[in-house]
N, C-alpha and C positions, 0 to 999 in steps of 0.2 A: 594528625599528619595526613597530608593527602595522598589518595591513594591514584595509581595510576596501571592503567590498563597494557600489560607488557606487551599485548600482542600488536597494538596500535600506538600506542604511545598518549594515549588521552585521557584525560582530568578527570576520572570518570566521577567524583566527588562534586567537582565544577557542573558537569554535565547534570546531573541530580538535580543541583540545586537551581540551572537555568531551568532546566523543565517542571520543576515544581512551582517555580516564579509564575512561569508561563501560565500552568494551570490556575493555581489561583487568582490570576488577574482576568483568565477567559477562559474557565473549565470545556465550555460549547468547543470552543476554538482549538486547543490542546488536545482536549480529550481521555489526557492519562498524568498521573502524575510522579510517575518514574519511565526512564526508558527502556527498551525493552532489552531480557538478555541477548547477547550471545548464542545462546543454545533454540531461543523462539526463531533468532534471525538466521540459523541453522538451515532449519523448518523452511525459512519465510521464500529464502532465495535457491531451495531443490531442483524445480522448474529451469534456471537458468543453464542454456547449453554449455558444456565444458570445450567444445567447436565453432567455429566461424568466428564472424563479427555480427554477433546478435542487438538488437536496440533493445533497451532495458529501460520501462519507465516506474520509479518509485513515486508515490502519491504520497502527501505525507511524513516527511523522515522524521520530523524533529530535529534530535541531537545525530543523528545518523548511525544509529545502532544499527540500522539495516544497510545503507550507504556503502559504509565500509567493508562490509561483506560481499556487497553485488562487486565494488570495487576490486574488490582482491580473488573475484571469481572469474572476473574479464579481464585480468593482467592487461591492462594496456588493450584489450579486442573490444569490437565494436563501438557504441554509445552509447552513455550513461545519460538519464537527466531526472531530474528531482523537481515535483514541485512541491511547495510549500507555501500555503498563503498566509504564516504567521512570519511577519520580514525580520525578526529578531533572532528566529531558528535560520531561517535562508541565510540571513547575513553569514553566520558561526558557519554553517554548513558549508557556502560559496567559499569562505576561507580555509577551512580546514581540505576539503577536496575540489584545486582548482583544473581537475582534468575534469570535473562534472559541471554539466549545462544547469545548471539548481537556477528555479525559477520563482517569483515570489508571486505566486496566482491560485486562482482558486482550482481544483483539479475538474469540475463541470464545463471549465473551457479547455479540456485538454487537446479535443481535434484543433481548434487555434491555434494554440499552441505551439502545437507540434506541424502546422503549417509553417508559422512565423520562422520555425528551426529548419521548414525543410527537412522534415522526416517523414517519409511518407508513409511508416509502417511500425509496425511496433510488435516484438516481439514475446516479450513476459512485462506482465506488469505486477509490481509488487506494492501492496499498499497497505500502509498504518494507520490511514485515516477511522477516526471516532465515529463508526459506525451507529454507536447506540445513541450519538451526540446529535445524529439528525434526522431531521422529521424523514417520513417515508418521501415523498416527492422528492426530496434531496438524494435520498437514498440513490431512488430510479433513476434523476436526472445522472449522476455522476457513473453509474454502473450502463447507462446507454454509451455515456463519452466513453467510456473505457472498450465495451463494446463494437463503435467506431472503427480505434482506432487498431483494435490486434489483427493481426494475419490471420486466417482462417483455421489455422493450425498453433494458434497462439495461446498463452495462459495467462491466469490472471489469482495469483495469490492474495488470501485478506488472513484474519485473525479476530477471533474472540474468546470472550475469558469462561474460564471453564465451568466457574460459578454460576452462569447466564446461560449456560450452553442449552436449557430446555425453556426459558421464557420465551415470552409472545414477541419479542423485538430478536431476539434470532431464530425461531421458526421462520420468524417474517424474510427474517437475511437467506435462510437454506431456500426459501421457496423465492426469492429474486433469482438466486444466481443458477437454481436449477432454468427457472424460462430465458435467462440468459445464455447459458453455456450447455451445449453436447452433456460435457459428463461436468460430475463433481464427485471432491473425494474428500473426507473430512479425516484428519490424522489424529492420531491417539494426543493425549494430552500432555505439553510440555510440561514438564512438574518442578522445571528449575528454570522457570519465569517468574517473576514476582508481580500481577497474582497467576497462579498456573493458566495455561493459555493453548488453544487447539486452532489450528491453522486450512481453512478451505482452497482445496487446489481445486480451480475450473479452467476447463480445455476447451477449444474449440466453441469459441464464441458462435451466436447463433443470426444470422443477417436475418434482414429485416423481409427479403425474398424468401425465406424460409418461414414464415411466419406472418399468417392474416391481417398478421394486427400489432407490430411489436410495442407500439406506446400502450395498448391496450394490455396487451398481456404482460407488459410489466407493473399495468396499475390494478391489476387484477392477483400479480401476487403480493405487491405491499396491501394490498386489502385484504388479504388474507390470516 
C-alpha cells in the first residue's frame, strides 16, 4: 500500500523510490539515497524569519523535503527559489510547487542566477547539496557563490551525517565555513533522520573587504 504523507499530501513511497533511482544512476550527483526527514528539515529551515518578505534560497532540494517546509514557513511572504541541477528532481519539484522559482543549474552559478531573477539579495540559504560528493575546489567554489550572494546579516544552513561528523572531509567543511561566516553553530544530532544527521548554522557571511585574501583563505582551509 502506499503510503502518503498527511501533512502534505505526497507519495512519500514514490518519492523514495525516484530518489533512489536517482542515486543509483549518479550517486556524485544525488548524493543520498533517501530524502531527508521531516524532523532534519525542522532543523534545516530555523534561520528563516517568521516576519517580512525574506528571499529564501534552497541549493539542492531533491524531492523537496525541505521545499515544503521553507514553503509553509513563508505562507505566501517573500521568495522562494530552488536550484537543482538534476532536471528530473527540478521537473517533480517545479510541479508539485508552482509558487516556487526551481531552477535546473548548477548552484556555483548562483550570483547568475539570481541576476537572471532580479534578486539582488538573499536572505537564508538552505542547502542539501552532497557535500562529501565534492572535491574541495568545488566545495570553495560553490560556498564563495553563496557567500556572494547573502545580506551581511544573512544565513546559511547545510547538514552532515552524524557517522562522519569527526572525519577529514567535515573537519574540512567546519573549517570552510568558519573562514567564511562571522559565527557558526553546529546542533545536537537529529536522531530521527535516516542516517542520524547534525545540521551547521553560519551567520554573517564574511566579504572579501574584510579579508586579505578571501580566495586564498578559503584554499587554505579546504587544505586543511
Amino acid at each position: 500500500m502506499t503510503s502518503i504523507d498527511i501533512a502534505t499530501g505526497r507519495d512519500a513511497v514514490s518519492d523514495g523510490k525516484l530518489f533512489l533511482h536517482e542515486f543509483i544512476r549518479n550517486p556524485a550527483r544525488t548524493g543520498a539515497f533517501a530524502p531527508s526527514s521531516r524532523h532534519l528539515a525542522a532543523a534545516m529551515i530555523q534561520p528563516i524569519p517568521r516576519q517580512g518578505d525574506p528571499v529564501i534560497v534552497e541549493l539542492g532540494p531533491g524531492t523537496g523535503s525541505f521545499t515544503q517546509h521553507i514553503e509553509a514557513r513563508l505562507a505566501g511572504r517573500g521568495h522562494q527559489v530552488a536550484v537543482e541541477v538534476n532536471p528530473t528532481l527540478a521537473a517533480r519539484l517545479a510541479a508539485r510547487h508552482p509558487r516556487v522559482d526551481v531552477l535546473t543549474a548548477d548552484a556555483a552559478q548562483l550570483p547568475e542566477i539570481l541576476a537572471d531573477l532580479d534578486v539582488p539579495h538573499v536572505d537564508v540559504v538552505v542547502c542539501g547539496l552532497p557535500w562529501a560528493a565534492f572535491n574541495p575546489a568545488t566545495q570553495a567554489e560553490i560556498l564563495m557563490a553563496v557567500n556572494t550572494v547573502l545580506t551581511p546579516e544573512g544565513a546559511f544552513t547545510t547538514f552532515g551525517y552524524g557517522m562522519w561528523r569527526w572525519t577529514p572531509a567535515a573537519r574540512r567543511m567546519r573549517n570552510l565555513l568558519g573562514e567564511a561566516f562571522d559565527e557558526l553553530v553546529i546542533s545536537r544530532t537529529v536522531t530521527r533522520n535516516m542516517p542520524p544527521a547534525f545540521v551547521y548554522y553560519a551567520r554573517r557571511p564574511k566579504r572579501p573587504a574584510q579579508r586579505e585574501d578571501a580566495a586564498a583563505l578559503m584554499t587554505a582551509a579546504v587544505g586543511s
